[in-house]
C-alpha positions in Angstrom: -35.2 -0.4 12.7 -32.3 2.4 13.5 -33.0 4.6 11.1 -36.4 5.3 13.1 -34.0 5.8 16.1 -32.7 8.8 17.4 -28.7 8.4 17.1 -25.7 10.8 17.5 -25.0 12.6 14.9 -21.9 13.8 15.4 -20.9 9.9 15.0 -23.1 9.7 12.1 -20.3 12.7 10.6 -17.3 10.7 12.1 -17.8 8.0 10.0 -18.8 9.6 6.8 -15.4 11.2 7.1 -13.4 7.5 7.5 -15.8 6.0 5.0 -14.5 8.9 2.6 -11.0 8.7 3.6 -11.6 4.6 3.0 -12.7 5.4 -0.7 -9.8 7.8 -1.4 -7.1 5.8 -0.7 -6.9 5.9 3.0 -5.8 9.1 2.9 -6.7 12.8 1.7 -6.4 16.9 2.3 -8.7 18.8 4.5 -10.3 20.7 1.7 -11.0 17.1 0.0 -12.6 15.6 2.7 -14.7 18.6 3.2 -15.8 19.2 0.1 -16.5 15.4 -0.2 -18.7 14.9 2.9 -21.0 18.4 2.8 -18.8 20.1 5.4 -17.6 23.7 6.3 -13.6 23.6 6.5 -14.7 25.2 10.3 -16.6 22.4 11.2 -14.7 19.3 9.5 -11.6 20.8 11.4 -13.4 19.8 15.1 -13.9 16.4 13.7 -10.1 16.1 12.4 -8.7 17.4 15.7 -11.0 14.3 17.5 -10.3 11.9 15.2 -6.0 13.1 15.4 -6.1 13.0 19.1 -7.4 9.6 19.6 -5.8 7.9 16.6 -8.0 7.3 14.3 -6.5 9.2 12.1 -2.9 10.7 11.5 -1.3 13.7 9.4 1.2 13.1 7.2 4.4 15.5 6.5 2.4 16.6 3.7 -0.7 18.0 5.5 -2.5 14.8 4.7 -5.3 13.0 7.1 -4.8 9.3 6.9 -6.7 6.6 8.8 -4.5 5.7 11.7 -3.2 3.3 13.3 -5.8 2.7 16.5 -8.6 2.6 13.6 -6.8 -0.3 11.5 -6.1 -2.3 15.0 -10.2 -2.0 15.6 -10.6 -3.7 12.1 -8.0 -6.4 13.2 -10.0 -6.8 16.2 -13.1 -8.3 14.2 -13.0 -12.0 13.9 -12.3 -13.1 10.4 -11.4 -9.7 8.8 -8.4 -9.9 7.2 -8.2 -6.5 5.1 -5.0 -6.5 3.0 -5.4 -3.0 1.9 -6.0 -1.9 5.7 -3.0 -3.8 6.7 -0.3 -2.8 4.3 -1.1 0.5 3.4 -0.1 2.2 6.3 3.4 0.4 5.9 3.9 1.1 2.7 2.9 4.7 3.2 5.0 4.7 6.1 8.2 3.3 3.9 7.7 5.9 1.2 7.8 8.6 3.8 11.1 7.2 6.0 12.7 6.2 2.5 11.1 8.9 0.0 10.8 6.1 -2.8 7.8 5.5 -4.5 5.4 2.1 -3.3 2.5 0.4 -4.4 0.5 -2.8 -3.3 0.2 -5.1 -6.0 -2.6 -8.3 -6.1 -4.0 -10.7 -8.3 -7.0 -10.6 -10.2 -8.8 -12.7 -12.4 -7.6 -10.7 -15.1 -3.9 -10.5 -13.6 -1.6 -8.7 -11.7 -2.6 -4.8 -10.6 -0.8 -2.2 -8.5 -4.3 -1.5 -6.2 -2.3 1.5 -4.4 0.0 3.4 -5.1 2.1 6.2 -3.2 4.4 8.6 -5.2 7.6 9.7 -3.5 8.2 13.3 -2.9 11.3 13.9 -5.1 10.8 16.2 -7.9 11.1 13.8 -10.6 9.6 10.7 -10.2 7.7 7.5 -11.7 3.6 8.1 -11.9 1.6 5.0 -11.8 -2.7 5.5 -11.8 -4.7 2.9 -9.5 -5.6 -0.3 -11.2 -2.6 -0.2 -13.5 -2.1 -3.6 -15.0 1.1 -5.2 -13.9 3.0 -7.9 -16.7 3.4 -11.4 -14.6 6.7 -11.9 -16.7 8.7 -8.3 -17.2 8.2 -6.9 -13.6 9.6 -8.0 -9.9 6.4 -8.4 -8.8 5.8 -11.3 -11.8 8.6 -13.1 -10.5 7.0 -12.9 -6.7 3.9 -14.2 -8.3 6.0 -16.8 -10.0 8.5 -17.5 -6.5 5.5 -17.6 -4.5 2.0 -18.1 -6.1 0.6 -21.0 -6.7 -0.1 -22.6 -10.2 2.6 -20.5 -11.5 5.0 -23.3 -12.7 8.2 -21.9 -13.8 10.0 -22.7 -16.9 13.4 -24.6 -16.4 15.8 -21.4 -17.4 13.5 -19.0 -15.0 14.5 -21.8 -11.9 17.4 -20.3 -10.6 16.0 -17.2 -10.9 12.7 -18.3 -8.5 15.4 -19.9 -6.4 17.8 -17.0 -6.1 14.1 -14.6 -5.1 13.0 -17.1 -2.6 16.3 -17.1 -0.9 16.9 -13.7 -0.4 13.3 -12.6 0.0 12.5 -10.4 -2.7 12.8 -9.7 -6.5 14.2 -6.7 -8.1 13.1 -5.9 -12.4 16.4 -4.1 -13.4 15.5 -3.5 -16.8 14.1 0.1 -16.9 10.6 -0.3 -18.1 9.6 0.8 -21.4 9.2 4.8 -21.3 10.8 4.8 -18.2 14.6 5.1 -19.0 16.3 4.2 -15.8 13.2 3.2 -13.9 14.0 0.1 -11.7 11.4 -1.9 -9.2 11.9 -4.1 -6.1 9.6 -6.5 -4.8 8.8 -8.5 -1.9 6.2 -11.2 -1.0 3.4 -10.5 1.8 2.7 -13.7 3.4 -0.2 -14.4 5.9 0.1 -16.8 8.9 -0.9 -19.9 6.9 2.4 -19.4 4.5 0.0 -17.8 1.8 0.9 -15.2 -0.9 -2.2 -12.6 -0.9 0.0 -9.6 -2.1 2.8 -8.1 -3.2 4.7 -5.0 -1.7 6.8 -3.0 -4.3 9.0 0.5 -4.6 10.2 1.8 -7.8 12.5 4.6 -8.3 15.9 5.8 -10.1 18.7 3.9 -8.1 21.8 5.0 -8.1 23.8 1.3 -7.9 23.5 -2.1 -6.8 24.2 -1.9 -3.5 21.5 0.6 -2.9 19.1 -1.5 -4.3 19.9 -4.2 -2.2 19.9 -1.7 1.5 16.4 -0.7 -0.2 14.8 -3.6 -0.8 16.5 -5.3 2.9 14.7 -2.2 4.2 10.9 -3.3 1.9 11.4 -6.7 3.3 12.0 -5.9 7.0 9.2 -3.4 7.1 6.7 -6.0 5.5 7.2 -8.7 7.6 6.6 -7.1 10.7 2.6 -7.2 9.5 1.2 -10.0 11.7 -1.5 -11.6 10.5 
């Protein structure tokens, strides 16, 4: 029925640029999203200085357009959509840039845990992880989330006061440097929804210098996370 219906189309562009931003990551360079929706740099530039003004969309320190904040409370605004990625991405974006270590959103999937997003820091020297990477449930802080806070993830008896120690103080930190990462240490926190359920897992990973910046960095993860409301 609309398609035989006269419409905008400067809307019709609008949203072909969010839909691409949506399928990038939530968040991409000029000359991307031009090239990725048919547009002249000229014109896509109108559309960017719209979609900036009102919201929609910000620009990051790094010349990056990113769906804003007035866009995500729009998708909060329909009844029954509960977007994780929407939610957290922003925060964890947001954390990366105020804190300049590296984040990623981690969930479960029938095949196990993955790191879904992920946003490198901007220090010259720094871990790399690609979308979709698989994420072990028992050598990483995010496994021991899963295990804290998932359900049918019994723990064994000697891994108990470790659970216990996580749940008490919120998150979980992996200080073993993983394998071909000498040094490399992560830091994990739970994402809980209003009915008291896990559905995903915030992390940062980096080179820390000593314990007790581990523990202002992760106080700093956990306090940013919970101010999602669900």
């Amino acid at each position: 029925m609309t398609e035989n219906v006269q419409g905008v189309n400067s809307v019709d562009i609008a949203v072909t640029i969010l839909n691409y931003l949506a399928s990038h990551n939530g968040c991409a360079r000029a000359g991307e999203i031009a090239s990725g929706c048919g547009l002249s740099k000229s014109r896509l530039h109108k559309y960017l200085v719209s979609l900036l003004r009102t919201g929609i969309l910000v620009q990051d320190g790094n010349g990056h357009y990113c769906l804003g904040e007035a866009l995500i409370k729009l998708a909060h605004a329909v009844p029954g959509n509960q977007d994780i990625i929407t939610r957290v991405n922003p925060v964890l974006r947001a954390f990366r840039d105020r804190m300049n270590y590296s984040t990623g959103l981690v969930i479960s999937t029938p095949d196990g845990l993955v790191i879904r997003h992920y946003h490198r820091s901007f220090k010259n020297v720094d871990i790399d992880f690609l979308d979709n990477t698989p994420v072990p449930l028992n050598a990483s802080a995010a496994g021991l989330i899963m295990m804290s806070y998932g359900v049918n993830h019994s723990a064994s008896p000697e891994d108990s006061e470790i659970i216990e120690r996580v749940r008490e103080q919120g998150y979980a930190v992996r200080y073993k440097p993983t394998e071909g990462i000498p040094g490399a240490q992560s830091i994990a926190c739970p994402i809980i929804d209003a009915n008291g359920t896990l559905v995903a897992i915030g992390v940062t990973m980096g080179f820390f210098d000593n314990e007790d910046e581990i523990n202002r960095v992760a106080q700093a993860l956990k306090t940013a996370l919970s101010q999602i409301r669900w």
